[in-house]
N, C-alpha and C positions, 0 to 999 in steps of 0.2 A: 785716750779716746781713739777709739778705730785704728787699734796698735796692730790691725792684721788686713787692712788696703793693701800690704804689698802679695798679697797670695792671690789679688785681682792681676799680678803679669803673667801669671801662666795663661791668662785670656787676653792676650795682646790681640787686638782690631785692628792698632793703626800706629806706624814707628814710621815717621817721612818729614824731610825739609822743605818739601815740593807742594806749592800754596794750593793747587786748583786739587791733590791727594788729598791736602789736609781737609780742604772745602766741602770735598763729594763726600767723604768718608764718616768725616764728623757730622754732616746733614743726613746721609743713610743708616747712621747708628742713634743721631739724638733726636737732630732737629734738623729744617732745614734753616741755614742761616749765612752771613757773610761775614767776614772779618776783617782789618785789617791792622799792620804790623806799626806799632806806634813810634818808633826810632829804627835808625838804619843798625838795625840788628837780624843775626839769621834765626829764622822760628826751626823749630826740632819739638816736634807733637808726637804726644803718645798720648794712646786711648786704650783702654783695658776696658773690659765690661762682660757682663753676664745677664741671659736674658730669661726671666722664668714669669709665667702666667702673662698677666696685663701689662708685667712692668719691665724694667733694666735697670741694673747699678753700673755704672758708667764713673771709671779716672781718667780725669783728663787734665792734659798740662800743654799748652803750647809753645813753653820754654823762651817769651818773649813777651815785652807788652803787648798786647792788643785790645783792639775797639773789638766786639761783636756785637751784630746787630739781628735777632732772632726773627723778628715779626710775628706773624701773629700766629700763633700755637696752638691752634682752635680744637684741637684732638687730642693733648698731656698735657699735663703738669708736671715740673719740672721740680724737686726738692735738692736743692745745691748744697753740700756742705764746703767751706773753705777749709782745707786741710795743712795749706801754706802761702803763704804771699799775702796778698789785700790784692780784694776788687770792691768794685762798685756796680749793684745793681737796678738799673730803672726799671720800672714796668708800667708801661701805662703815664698818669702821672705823680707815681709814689717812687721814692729811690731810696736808697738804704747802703752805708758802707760795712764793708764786708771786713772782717778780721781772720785770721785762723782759728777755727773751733765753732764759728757764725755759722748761722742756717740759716738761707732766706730760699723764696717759693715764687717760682711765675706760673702764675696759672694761666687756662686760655681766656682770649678776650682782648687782648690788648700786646700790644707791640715791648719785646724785653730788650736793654741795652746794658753789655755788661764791659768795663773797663777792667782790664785788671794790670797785677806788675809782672815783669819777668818770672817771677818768684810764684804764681799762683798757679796752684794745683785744687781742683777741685773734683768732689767724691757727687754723683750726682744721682739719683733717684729718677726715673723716668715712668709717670703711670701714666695708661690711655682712662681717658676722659671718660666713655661711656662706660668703663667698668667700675672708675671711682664712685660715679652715679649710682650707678646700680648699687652698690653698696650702701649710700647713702640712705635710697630709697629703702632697701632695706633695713636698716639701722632704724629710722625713723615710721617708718612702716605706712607712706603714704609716698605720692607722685613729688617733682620739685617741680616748684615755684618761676623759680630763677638760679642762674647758673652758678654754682658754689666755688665762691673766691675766698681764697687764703690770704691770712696777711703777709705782707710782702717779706718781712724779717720777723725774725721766732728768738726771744730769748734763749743763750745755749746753754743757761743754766736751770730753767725749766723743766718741768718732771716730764714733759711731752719728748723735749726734746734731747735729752739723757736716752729715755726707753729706744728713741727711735735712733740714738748713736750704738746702743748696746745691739739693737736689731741688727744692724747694717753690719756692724764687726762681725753680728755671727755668720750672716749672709756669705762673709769675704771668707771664711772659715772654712764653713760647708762648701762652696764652691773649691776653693785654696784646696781640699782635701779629694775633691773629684766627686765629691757625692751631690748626685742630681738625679731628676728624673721627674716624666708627668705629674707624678701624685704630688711629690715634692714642690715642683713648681708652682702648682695651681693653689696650695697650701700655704705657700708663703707671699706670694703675691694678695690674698684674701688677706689672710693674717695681716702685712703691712700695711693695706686700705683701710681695714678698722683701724687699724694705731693714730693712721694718720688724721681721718676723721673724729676721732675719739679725745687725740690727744693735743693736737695743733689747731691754735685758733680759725677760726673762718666764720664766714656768715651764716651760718647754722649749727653753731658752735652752741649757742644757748639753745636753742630746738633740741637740742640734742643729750641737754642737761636735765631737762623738763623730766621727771619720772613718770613712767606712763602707769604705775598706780598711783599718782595723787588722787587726792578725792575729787570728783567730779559730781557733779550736780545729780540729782537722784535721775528726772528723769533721761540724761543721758549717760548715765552708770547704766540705767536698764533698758537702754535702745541697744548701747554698744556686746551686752553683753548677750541679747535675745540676735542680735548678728553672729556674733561667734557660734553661739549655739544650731544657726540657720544658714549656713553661708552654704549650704551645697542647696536651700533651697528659695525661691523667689521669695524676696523681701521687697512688697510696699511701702513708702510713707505714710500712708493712710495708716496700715498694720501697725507701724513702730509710736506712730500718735495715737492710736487709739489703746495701746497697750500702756504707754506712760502718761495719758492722761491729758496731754498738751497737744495745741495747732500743731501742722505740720512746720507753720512760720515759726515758734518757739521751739520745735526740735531742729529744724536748720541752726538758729540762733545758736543754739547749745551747741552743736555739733561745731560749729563755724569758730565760736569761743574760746573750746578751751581742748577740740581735737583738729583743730586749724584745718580744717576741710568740711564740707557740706556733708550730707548721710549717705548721698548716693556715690559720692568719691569715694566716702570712705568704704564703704561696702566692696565696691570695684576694687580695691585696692589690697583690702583683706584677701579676697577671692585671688587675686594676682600671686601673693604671698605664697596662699596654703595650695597651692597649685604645683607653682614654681619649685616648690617645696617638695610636693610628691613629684613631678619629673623629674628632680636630682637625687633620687630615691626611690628611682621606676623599678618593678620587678620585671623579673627575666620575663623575657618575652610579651611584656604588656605595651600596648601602643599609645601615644598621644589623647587617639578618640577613647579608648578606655578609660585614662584617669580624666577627662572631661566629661564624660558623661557620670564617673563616680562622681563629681562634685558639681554634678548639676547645669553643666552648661550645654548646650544643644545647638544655641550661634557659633557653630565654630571658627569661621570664618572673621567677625567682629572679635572674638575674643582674641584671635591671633593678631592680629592689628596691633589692640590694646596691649598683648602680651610684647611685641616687638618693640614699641612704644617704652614701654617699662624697662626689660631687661637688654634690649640691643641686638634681641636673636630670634626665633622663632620658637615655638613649643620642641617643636621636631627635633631643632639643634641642641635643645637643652636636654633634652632627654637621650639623644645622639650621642652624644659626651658621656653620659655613665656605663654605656656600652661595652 
């Protein structure tokens, strides 16, 4: 498992005995956090890492015991693997001991504390928050609810977390070899986000299992599908109840049921999608107000709101980017 970590030291960040190096260093590359040395022993930390898209892989060893104490990480998530020694990680108030080949997860929200031995080296995963989201959002193909926590520790004999060992080896690989670059970056930082939400338990881990062709009720099989067919142009409730037959209060229902959002969410939501969709797919020389008025919007002002809301950036910036 991750027989190719060591091609992470030709990206040495951080080689120091000197606590307040080790402190600044390891807070400006992960987190920000404090530590301290559990026995009158001299610490000798090294940090190796690489940074591509949303995320970072990060080794780290502080060659001593110690206590750290993270706090609250309201912006990443943190995917640890223990690659040697034993630690012990708290989050919140869930703790979990750590072996070599263990994978456990802080995510933000709560305060992390991790003990570990002399002996512990750990392979670490670093993604920003609003870009897992987004992801999500897309995955699922509506707004979130509430804020997507992982459980704390991952069997490492699980098919999730095999794929995302075999990932990370090739990460250290491609990197280890010098091959890098934008496209690359932005590529496998995506890629990793799906796996992770895809393959690693959390609280929308069953949302996410749900097939979005099961059968659904007729008439919200044919509210949802007269949106698709409409989405560049104004859709009422009045329209989509008089089309299936039922109150507007029986098409809420439906739509609330078994597409876990209301008609007019989900509508917004679609629209968000197939939008975002053609900005990362703009032709040359077309502008923001173009593909907005191709698909029917004229607010442009609320829609960017909305849009910023969803993806973390602006129309502008999205389309900015394929430039």
């Amino acid at each position: 498992m991750l027989n190719d970590v060591h091609l992470l030291e030709r990206h040495s960040l951080l080689s120091s005995t000197d606590y307040r190096e080790i402190k600044d260093k390891v807070s400006h590359y992960l987190c920000p956090h404090s530590f301290e040395v559990l026995r009158d022993e001299s610490v000798y930390t090294q940090l190796n890492g690489v940074f591509f898209g949303d995320s970072a892989l990060l080794d780290l060893r502080y060659g001593a015991p110690v206590d750290i104490n993270i706090g609250d990480i309201a912006d990443q998530y943190l995917f640890r693997i223990t690659l040697q020694g034993n630690c012990e990680v708290t989050h919140g108030k869930r703790s979990a001991a750590m072996q070599s080949g263990c994978l456990s997860v802080s995510s933000p929200f709560a305060k992390s504390r991790i003990t570990t031995d002399g002996e512990c080296r750990n392979l670490i995963l670093r993604v920003a928050r609003d870009a897992l989201e987004t992801q999500l959002q897309r995955l699922l193909g509506r707004s979130l609810r509430q804020e997507v926590i992982f459980d704390i520790s991952v069997d490492h004999k699980a098919a999730g977390a095999i794929s995302l060992y075999h990932t990370l080896d090739y990460i250290c690989r491609l990197y280890g070899s010098g091959v890098e670059g934008l496209h690359i970056d932005r590529g496998l930082s995506d890629y990793l986000m799906q796996m992770l939400l895809t393959q690693l338990p959390h609280n929308y881990s069953a949302d996410l299992r749900v097939d979005s062709r099961a059968p659904l009720p007729h008439h919200v099989k044919r509210a949802r599908d007269y949106i698709e067919e409409h989405l560049n142009e104004p859709i009422s409730l009045a329209t989509l109840g008089e089309l299936c037959g039922v109150s507007i209060r029986t098409l809420q229902n439906g739509f609330n049921q078994f597409l876990h959002q209301p008609p007019v969410e989900y509508i917004r939501d679609r629209r968000l999608a197939v939008i975002h969709e053609a900005l990362t797919q703009g032709r040359a020389g077309e502008t923001v107000t173009d593909i907005l008025l191709r698909h029917g919007i004229n607010s442009f002002g609320h829609f960017s709101s909305a849009y910023r809301q969803r993806y973390g950036c602006l129309p502008s910036e999205t389309l900015r980017r394929q430039s």
